[in-house]
N, C-alpha and C positions, 0 to 999 in steps of 0.2 A: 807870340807869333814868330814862325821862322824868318830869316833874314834870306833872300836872293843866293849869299854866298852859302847859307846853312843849307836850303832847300839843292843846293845845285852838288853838297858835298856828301847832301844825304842820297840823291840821286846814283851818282858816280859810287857811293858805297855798298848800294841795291845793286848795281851793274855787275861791278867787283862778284858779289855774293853768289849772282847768278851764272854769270860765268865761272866759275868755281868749281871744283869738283864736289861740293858740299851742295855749293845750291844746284847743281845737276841733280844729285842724289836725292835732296829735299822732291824736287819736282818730280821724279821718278816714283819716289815712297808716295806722295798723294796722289797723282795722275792713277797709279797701279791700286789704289785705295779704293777710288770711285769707281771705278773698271770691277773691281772685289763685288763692292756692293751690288753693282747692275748683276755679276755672274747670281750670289745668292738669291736675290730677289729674280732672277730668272727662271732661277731652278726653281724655287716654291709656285712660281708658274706653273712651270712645265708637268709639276707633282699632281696639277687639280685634274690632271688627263685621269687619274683612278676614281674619279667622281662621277665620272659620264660624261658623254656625248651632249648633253643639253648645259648641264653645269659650265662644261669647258669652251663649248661654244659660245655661251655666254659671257665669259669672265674674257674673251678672247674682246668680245664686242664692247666690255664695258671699258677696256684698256683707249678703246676708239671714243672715250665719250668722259675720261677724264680731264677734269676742270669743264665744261660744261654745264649753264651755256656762256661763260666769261670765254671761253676758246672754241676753237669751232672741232669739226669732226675730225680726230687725228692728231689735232694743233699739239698735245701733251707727247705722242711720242715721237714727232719732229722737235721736242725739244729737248725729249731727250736723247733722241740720235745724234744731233748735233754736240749734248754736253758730249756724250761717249766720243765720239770722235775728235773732239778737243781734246780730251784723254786721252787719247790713242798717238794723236802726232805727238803729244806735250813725253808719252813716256816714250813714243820709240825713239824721239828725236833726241830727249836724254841720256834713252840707253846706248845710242850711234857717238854722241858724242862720249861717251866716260870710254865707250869702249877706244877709241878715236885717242883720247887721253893717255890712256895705258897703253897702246901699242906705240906712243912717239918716247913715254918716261923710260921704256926698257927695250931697247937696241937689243938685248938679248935675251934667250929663252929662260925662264926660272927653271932653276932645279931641285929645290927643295920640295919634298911629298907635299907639306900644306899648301905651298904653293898652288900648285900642279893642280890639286883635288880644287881648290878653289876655282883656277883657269878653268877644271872642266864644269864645273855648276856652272860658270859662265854660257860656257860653250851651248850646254843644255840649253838654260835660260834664251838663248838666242836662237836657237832651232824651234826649239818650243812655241816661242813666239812665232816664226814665221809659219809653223804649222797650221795654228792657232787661226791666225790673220787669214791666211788660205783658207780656214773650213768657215770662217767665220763669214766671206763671200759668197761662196758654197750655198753655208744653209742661207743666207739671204733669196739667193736664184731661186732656191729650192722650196722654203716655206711661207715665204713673203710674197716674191715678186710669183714663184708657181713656173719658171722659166725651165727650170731641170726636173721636175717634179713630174713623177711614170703616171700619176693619176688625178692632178691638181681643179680644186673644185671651190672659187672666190666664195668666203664664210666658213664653210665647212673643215673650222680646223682640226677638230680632232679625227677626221676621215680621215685627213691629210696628212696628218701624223702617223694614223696606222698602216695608212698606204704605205707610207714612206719605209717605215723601218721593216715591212713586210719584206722588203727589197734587200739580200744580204748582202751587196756591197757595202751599200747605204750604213746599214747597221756597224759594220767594219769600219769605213771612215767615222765614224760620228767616235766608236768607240776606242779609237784611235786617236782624235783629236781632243777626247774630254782627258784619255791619260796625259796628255800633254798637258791640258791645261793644268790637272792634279799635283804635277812636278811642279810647274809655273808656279803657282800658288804656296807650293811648301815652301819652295826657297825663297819666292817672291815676297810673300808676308812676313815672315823670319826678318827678310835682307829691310824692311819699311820699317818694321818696329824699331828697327837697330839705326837706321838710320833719325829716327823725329824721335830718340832719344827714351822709349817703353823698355828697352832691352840692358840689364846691368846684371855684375857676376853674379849675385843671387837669383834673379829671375830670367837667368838667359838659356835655361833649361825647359823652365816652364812654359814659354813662350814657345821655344823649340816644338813641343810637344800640343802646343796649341794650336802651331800652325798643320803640322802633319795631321794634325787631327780634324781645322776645316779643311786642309784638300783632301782626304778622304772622304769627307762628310758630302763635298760637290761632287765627286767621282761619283760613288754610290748614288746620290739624286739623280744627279742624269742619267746615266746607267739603267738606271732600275725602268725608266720609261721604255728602251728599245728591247728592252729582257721582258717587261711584261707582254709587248706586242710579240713579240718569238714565239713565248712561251702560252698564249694564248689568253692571259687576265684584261687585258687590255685588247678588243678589237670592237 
């Protein structure tokens, strides 16, 4: 069993770690982890829309009756709106601070090309994000709460979905902030592996090429929903 001075030095050494630019980075790699997983499992949501009208609608209500009846109607996706948004402050407030970090260690601008190219994925990663964030309240108004939405109808989500992308602004933004998201992801997953330590000179290609390959694979999913209402498979 620890001792008062052990527990108080192991304390002070978790503090240390967090404050760190490492434990920034750890918290940023998994915050952006969990965030990962809700996009994928979104999108294979979003995919049941080519099942039908009744199927989608369904699968939309059965989301409302998960863990039931230990939880009541909803209770599972307030909970997991709240993990996500624990997610969201825990990596933007990471990402605020490293960036916060690096602009006080270098008074002055790098000029080496690796540099430079780096600064800009930065840069991206940090637009990307804010786009991201913006479309992400968006569609809230828009398919949830039905606040923005040109033809909004409580249950009927997959109406609401074909209304929606009927709409080519609509279609525009959405596919505007999913390529944001696809950059986010290539660099984002890349930068997490490397970070919690998956990523070394043998396998830091492949990983590479793993990630480019799920953020194409989300691109494409979501994608493929607003293309089929366009193009008429989907209405």
């Amino acid at each position: 069993m620890l001792t008062a001075d052990a527990r108080a030095e192991a304390r002070a050494d978790a503090a240390t770690v967090a404050r760190s630019s490492i434990g920034k980075k750890a918290v940023m790699a998994v915050s952006g982890l969990i965030l990962l997983v809700f996009v994928v499992a979104h999108m294979l949501g979003n995919l049941k829309v080519f099942t039908g009208p009744a199927h989608f609608d369904a699968y939309a209500e059965f989301l409302r009756r998960i863990g039931s009846p230990a939880l009541g109607h909803s209770w599972f996706l307030w909970i997991q709106r709240s993990v996500l948004v624990a997610a969201v402050v825990l990596h933007v407030g990471a990402a605020y601070q490293l960036a916060r970090q690096s602009r006080m260690a270098r008074p002055t601008r790098y000029e080496h090309p690796t540099t430079v190219a780096a600064t800009y994925a930065s840069r991206t990663m940090r637009w990307g994000g804010v786009i991201i964030a913006l479309f992400v309240v968006y569609h809230l108004l828009n398919l949830s709460t039905g606040t923005v939405h040109p033809d909004f109808h409580q249950g009927r989500v997959y109406a609401n979905v074909v209304a929606d992308f009927k709409v080519w602004y609509v279609s525009v933004a959405y596919a505007a902030a999913i390529l944001a998201l696809g950059l986010h992801v290539d660099h984002g997953l890349w930068s997490a592996l490397q970070t919690l330590g998956a990523s070394n000179g043998r396998r830091e290609r492949r990983l590479r090429r793993g990630s480019r390959l799920v953020a194409g694979t989300i691109v494409v999913g979501y994608l493929s929903v607003p293309a089929a209402v366009i193009v008429g498979v989907v209405r």
